[in-house]
BALOBA-1460 file (C-alpha; in Angstrom, 3 decimals):
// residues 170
<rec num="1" residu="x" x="-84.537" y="-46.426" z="59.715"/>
<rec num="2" residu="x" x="-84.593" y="-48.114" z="56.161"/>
<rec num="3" residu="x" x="-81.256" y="-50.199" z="55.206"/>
<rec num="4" residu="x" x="-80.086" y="-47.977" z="52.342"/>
<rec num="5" residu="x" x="-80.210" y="-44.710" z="55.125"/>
<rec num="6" residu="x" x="-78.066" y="-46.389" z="57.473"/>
<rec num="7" residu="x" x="-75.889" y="-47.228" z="54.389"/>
<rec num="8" residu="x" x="-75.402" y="-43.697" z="53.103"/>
<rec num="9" residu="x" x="-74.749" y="-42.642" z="56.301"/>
<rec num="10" residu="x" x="-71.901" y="-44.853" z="56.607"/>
<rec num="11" residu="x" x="-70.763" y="-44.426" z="53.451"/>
<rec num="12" residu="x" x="-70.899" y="-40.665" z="54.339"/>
<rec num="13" residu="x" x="-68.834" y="-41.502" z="57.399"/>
<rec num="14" residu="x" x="-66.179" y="-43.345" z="55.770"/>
<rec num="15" residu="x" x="-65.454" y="-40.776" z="53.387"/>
<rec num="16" residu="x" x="-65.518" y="-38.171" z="55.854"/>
<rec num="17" residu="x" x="-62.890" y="-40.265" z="58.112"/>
<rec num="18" residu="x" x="-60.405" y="-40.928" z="55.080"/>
<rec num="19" residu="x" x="-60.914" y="-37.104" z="54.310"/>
<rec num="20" residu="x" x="-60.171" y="-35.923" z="57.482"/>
<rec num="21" residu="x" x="-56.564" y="-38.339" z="57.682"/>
<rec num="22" residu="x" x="-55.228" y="-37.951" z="54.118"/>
<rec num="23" residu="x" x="-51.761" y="-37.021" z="53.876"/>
<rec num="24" residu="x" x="-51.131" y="-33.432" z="52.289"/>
<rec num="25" residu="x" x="-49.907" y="-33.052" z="49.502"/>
<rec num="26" residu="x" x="-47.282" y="-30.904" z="46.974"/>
<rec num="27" residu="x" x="-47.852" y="-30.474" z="43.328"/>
<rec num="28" residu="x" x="-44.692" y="-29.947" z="41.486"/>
<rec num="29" residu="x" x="-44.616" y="-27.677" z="38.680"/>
<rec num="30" residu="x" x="-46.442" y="-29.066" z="35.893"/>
<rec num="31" residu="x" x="-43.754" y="-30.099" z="32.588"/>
<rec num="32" residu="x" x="-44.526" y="-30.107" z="29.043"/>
<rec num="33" residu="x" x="-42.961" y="-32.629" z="26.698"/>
<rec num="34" residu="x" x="-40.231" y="-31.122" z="24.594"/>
<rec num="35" residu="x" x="-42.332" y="-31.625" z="21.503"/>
<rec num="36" residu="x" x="-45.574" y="-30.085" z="23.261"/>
<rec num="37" residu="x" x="-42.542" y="-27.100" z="24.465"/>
<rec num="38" residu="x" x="-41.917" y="-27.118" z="20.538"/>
<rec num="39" residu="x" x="-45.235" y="-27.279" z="18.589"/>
<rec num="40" residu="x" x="-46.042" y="-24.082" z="21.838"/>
<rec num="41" residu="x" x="-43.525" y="-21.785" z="20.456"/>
<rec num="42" residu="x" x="-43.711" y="-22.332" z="16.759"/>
<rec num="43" residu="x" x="-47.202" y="-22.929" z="16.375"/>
<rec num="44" residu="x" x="-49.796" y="-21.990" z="19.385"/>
<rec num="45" residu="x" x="-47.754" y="-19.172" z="20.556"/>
<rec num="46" residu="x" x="-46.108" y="-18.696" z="24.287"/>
<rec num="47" residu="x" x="-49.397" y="-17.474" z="26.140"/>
<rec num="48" residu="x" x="-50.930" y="-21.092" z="25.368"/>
<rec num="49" residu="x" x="-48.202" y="-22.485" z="27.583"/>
<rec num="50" residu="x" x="-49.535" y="-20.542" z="30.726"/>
<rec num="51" residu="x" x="-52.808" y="-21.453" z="29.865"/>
<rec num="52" residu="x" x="-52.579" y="-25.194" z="29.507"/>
<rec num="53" residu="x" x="-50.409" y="-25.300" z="32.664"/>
<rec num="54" residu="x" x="-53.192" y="-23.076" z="34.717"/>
<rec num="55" residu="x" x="-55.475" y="-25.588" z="33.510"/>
<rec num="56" residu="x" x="-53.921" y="-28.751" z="34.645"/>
<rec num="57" residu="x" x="-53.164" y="-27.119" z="38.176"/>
<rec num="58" residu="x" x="-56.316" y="-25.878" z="38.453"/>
<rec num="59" residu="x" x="-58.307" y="-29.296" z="37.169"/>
<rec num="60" residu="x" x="-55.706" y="-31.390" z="40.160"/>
<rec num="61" residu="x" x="-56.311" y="-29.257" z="42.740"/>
<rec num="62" residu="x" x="-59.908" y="-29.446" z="42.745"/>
<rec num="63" residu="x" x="-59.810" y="-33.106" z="41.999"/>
<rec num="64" residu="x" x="-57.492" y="-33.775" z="44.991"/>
<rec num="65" residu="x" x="-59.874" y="-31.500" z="47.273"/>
<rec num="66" residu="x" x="-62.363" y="-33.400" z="46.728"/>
<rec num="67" residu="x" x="-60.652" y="-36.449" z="47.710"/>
<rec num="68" residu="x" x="-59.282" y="-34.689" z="51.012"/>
<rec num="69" residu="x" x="-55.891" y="-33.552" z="49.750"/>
<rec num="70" residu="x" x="-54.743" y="-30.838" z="51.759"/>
<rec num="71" residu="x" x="-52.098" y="-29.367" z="48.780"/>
<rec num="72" residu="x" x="-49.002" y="-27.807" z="50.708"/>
<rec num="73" residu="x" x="-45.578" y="-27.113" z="50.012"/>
<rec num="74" residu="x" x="-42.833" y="-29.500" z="50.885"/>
<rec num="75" residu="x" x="-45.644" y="-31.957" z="51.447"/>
<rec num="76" residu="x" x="-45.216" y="-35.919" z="52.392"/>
<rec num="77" residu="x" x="-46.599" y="-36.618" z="48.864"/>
<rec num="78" residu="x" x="-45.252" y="-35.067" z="45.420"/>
<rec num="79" residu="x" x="-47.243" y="-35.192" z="42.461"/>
<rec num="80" residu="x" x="-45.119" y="-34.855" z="39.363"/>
<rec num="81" residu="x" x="-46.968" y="-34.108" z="35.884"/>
<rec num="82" residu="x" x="-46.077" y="-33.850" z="32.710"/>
<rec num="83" residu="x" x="-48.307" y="-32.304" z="29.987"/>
<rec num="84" residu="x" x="-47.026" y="-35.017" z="26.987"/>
<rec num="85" residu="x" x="-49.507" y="-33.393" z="24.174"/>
<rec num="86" residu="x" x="-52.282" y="-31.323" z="24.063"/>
<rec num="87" residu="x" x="-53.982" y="-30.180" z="20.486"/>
<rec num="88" residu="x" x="-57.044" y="-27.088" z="20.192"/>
<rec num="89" residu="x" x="-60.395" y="-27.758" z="18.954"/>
<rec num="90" residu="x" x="-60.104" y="-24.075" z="17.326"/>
<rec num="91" residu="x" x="-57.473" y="-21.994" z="16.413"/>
<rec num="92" residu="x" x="-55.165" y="-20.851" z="19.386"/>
<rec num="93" residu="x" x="-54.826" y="-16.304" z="18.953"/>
<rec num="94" residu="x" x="-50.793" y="-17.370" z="17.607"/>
<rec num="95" residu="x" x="-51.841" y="-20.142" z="14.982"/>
<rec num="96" residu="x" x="-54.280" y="-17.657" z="13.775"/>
<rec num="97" residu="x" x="-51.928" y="-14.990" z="13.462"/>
<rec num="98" residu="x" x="-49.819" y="-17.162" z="11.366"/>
<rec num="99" residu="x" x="-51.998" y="-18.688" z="9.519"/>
<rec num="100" residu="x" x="-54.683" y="-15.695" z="7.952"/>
<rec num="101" residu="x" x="-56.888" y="-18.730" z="6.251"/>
<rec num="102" residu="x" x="-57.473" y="-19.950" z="9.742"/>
<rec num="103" residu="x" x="-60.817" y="-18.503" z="11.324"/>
<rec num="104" residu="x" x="-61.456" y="-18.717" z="15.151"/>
<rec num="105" residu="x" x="-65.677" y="-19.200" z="14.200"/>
<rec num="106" residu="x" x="-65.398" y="-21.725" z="11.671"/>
<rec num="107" residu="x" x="-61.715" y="-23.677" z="11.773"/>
<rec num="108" residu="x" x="-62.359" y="-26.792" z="13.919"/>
<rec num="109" residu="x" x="-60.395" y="-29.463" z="14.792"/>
<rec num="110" residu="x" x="-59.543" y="-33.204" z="16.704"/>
<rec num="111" residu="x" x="-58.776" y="-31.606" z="20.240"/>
<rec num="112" residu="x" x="-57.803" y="-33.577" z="23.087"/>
<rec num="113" residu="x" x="-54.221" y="-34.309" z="25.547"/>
<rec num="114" residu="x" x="-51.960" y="-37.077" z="26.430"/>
<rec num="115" residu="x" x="-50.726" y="-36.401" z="30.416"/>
<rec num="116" residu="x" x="-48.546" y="-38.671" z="32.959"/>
<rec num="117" residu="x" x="-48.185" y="-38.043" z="36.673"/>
<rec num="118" residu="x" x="-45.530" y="-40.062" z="38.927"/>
<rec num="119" residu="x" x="-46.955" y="-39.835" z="42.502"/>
<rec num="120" residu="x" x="-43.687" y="-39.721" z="44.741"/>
<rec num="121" residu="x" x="-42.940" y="-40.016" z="48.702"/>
<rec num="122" residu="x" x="-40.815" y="-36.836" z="49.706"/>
<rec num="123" residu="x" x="-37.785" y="-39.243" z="49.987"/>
<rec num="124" residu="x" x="-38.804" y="-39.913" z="45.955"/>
<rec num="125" residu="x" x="-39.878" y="-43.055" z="45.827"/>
<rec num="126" residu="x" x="-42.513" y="-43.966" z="43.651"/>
<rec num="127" residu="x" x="-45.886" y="-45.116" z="44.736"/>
<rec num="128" residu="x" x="-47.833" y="-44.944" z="41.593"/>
<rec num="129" residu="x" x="-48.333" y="-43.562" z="38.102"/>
<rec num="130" residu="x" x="-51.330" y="-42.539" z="36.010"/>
<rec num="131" residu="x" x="-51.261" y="-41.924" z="32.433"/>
<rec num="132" residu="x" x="-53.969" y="-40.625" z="30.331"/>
<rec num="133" residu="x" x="-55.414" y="-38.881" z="26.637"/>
<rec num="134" residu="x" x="-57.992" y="-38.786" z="25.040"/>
<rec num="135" residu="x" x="-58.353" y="-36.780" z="21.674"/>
<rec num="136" residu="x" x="-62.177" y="-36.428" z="20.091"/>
<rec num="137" residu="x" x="-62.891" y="-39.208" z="18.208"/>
<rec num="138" residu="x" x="-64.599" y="-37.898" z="15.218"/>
<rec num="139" residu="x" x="-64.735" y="-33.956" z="14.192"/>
<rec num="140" residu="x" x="-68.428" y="-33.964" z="14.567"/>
<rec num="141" residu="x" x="-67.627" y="-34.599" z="18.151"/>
<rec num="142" residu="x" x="-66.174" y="-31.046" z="18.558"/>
<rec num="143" residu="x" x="-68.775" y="-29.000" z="17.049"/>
<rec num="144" residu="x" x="-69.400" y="-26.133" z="19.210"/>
<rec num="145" residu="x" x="-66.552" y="-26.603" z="20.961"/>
<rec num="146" residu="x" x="-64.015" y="-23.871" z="22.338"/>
<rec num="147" residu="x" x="-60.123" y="-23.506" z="21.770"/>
<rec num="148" residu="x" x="-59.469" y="-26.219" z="24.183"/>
<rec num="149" residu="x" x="-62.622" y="-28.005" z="24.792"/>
<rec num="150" residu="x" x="-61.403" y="-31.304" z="24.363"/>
<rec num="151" residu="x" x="-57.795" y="-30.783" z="26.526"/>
<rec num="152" residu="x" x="-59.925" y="-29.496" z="29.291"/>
<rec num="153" residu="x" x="-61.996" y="-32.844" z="29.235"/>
<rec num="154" residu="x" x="-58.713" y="-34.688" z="28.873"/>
<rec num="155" residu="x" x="-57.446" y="-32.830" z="31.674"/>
<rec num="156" residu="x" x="-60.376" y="-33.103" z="34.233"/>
<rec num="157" residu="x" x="-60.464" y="-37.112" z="33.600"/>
<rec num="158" residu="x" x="-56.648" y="-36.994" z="33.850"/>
<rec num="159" residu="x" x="-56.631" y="-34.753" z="37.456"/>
<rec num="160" residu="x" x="-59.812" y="-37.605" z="38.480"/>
<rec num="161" residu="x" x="-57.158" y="-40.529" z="38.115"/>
<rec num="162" residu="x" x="-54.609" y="-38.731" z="40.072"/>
<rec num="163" residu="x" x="-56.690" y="-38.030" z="43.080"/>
<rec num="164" residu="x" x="-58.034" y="-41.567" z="43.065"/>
<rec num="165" residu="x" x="-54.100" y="-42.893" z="42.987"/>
<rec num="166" residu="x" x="-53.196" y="-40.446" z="45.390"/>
<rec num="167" residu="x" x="-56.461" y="-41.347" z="47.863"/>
<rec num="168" residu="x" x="-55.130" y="-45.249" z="47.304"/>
<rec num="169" residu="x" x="-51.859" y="-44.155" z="48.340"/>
<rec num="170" residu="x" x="-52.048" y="-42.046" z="51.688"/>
């Protein structure tokens, strides 16, 4: 059997083995800055709220599947988030009800998010945090993009981080 076979296999094994004993895991409900809280209810309007929280759930779920996190209530591990900032690439349905000038086809904008995440033992002690944004760097960037294009890139790379702090810490 060739070198790089026997390799993959182990590699395969390993991260079968680490799978199989990771800790589970409890997400607390995910917290928006007050400013985020803010700019949500005099700017995006209040369904953005649900859908930027349904997003970041969603995006750390899967991410911490993948790793082997079994997510549970009460579990050994809490994973605390807070959604810091988080700006559309188009106009959200309140801003453009606000704003007539604004047009969902053609208005386009820097997206992105800013997110932190405390990683806690049940008994609360901390065993890691992860912080990260990333807004689009130029508008050309976010042509063809949807309302929250960019936040949902943020939020995947963010979610990534967290299962790899939580897989170093079980």
């Amino acid at each position: 059997m060739p070198v790089r076979a026997v390799l993959l296999a182990l590699t395969a094994c390993f991260a079968l083995a680490s799978a199989a004993t990771a800790a589970p895991v409890s997400l607390a409900p995910i917290q928006l800055s007050a400013e985020l809280q803010e700019t949500i209810a005099e700017d995006y309007g209040a369904r953005e709220e649900d859908v930027l929280r349904g997003m970041v759930e969603r995006a750390v779920s899967d991410a911490l599947t993948r790793v082997g996190g079994q997510i549970v209530e009460g579990g050994p591990i809490v994973i605390e988030i807070t959604l810091v900032d988080a700006r559309p690439n188009r106009p959200t349905l309140g801003q453009a009800t606000h704003r007539p000038g604004l047009d969902f086809g053609r208005s386009l904008s820097i997206g992105g998010a800013d997110l932190t995440a405390t990683l806690r033992h049940a008994n609360g002690a901390s065993i890691g945090d992860v912080q990260y944004d990333y807004y689009t760097p130029i508008i050309e960037d976010a042509v063809g993009a949807s309302t929250w294009s960019d936040a949902q890139r943020a939020i995947r790379r963010f979610a990534r981080r967290v299962a790899e702090a939580y897989a170093r810490a079980d």
